[in-house]
C-alpha positions in Angstrom: 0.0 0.0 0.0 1.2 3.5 -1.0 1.2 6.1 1.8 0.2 9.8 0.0 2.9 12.4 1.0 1.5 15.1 2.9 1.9 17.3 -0.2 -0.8 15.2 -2.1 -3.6 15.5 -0.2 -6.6 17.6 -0.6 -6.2 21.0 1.5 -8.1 21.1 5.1 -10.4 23.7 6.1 -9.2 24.3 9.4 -11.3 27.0 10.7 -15.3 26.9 11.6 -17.7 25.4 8.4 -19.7 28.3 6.6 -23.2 28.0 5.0 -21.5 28.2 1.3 -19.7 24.8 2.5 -23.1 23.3 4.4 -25.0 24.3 0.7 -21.9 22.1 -1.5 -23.0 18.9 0.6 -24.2 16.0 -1.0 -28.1 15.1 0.3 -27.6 12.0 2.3 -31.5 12.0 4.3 -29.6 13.4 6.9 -30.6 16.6 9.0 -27.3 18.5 8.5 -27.0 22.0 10.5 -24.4 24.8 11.8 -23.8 25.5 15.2 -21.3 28.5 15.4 -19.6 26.8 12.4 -19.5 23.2 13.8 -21.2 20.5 11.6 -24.0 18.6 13.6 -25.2 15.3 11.1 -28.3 13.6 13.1 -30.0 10.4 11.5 -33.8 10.8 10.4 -36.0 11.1 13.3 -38.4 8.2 14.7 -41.9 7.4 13.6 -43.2 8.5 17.7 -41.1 12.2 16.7 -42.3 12.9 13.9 -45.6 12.2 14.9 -45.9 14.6 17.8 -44.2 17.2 15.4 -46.5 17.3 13.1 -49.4 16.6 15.4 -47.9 19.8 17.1 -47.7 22.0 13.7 -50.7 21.3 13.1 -52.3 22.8 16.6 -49.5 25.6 15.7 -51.0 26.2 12.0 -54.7 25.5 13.1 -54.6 28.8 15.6 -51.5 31.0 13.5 -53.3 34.3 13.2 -53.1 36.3 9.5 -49.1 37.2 8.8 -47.7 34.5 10.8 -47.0 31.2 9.2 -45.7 27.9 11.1 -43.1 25.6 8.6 -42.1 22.2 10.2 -38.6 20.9 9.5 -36.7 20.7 6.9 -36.4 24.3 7.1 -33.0 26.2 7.3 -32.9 29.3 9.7 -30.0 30.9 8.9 -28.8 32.9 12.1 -25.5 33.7 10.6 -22.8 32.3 8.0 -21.5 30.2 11.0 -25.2 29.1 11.9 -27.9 26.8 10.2 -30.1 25.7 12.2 -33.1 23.4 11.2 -36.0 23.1 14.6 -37.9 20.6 14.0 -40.8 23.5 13.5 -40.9 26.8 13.9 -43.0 30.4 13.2 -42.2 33.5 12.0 -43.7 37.0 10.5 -44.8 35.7 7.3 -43.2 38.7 5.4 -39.9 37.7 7.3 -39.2 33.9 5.2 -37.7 33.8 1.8 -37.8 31.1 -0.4 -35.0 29.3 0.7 -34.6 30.3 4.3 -35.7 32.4 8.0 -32.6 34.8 8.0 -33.7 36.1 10.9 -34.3 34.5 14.5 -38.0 33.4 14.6 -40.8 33.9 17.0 -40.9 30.6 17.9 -38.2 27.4 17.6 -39.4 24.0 18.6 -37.4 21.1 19.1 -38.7 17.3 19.5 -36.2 15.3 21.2 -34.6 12.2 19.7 -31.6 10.4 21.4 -29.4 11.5 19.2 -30.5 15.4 19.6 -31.6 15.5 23.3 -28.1 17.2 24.4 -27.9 19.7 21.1 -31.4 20.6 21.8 -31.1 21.4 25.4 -28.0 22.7 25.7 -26.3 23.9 23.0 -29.2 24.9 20.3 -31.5 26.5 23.1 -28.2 28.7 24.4 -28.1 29.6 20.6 -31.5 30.4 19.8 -31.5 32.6 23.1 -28.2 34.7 22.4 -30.2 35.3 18.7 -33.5 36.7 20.3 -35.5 33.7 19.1 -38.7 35.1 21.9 -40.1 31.6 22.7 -38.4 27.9 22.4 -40.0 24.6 23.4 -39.0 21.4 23.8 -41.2 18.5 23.6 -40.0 14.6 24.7 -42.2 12.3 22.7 -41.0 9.7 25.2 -42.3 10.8 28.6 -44.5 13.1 27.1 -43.7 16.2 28.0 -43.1 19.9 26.7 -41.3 22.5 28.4 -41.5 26.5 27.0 -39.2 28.9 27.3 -40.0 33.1 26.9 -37.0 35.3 26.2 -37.0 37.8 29.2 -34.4 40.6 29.4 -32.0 38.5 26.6 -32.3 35.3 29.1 -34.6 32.5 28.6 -37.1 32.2 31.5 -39.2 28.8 31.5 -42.9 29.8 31.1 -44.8 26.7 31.3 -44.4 22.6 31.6 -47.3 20.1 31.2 -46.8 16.4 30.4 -49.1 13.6 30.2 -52.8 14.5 29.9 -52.0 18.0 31.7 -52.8 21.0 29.2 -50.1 23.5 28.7 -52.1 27.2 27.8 -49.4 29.0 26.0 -49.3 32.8 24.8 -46.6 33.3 22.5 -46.3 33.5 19.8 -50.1 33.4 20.0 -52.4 31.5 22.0 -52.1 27.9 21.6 -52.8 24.7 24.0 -50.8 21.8 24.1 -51.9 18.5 25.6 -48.3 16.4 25.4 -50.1 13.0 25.4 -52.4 13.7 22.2 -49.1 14.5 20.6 -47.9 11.2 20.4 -51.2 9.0 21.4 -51.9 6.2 18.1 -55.4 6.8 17.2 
């Protein structure tokens, strides 16, 4: 076997991914996203997932007043050239989406956590929503069920509301809406 010399190999980005990079990638049915210029590759999301997120958009869409408009993933929201995120759904000003993307924080970022997001959507993709002025992020586990809302309150995320099971959870913003967590994810 033939070693290449050093010399021979393809150059190495070695500084942070940008969204012209993230746009030359092959589609693979992977979720691929930015996070302050880090690549984050997750697998396609379980049947229980996506059914609370779209059983979820759809109490979202149902009750989205005129100029708002709810989009479940894939959707990018481009937060900066180091940044792509894609929540699993989110709203916005209608007037603020293009065609391609949110380039702007939106009203509303939801995350449904999988096993292989649960630490990216807690931690590190709530911390980065927040520091963009994203005004409300939830969480929802389709596993326990449970959803957990944040309001952004003086630039920090304050938690607003938690209901899980068969409790209700009445939330405000971005516009009145109530969640029951086990309906999300009950079969019919």
């Amino acid at each position: 076997m033939t070693v290449p010399r050093s010399d021979e190999l393809p150059p190495l980005n070695p500084g942070p991914i940008t969204r012209a990079e993230l746009d030359a990638m092959p589609d693979d049915g992977r979720r691929h996203e930015l996070l302050d210029g880090v690549l984050l590759v997750t697998p396609a999301p379980a049947r229980r997932h996506q059914r609370a997120t779209l059983r979820l958009w759809r109490l979202l869409d149902d009750a989205c007043p005129s100029g708002f408009e709810a989009i479940a993933a894939p959707f990018d929201v481009a937060l900066s050239d180091d940044t792509v995120l894609e929540p699993d759904l989110l709203v916005a000003r209608a007037d603020d989406y293009t065609e391609r993307d949110l380039p702007t924080a939106p009203l509303l970022a939801v995350e449904v956590l999988s096993p292989s997001t649960r630490r990216y959507d807690l931690l590190l993709k709530r911390s980065r929503y927040e520091a963009a002025g994203t005004a409300s992020y939830w969480v929802v586990d389709p596993e326990e069920p449970s959803i957990t809302a944040w309001e952004l309150r003086d630039g920090a995320y304050a938690e607003v509301g938690r209901a899980s099971g068969i409790d209700a959870l009445e939330l405000t913003q971005p516009y009145p809406v109530r969640v029951v967590p086990a309906k999300l994810v009950a079969s019919r």
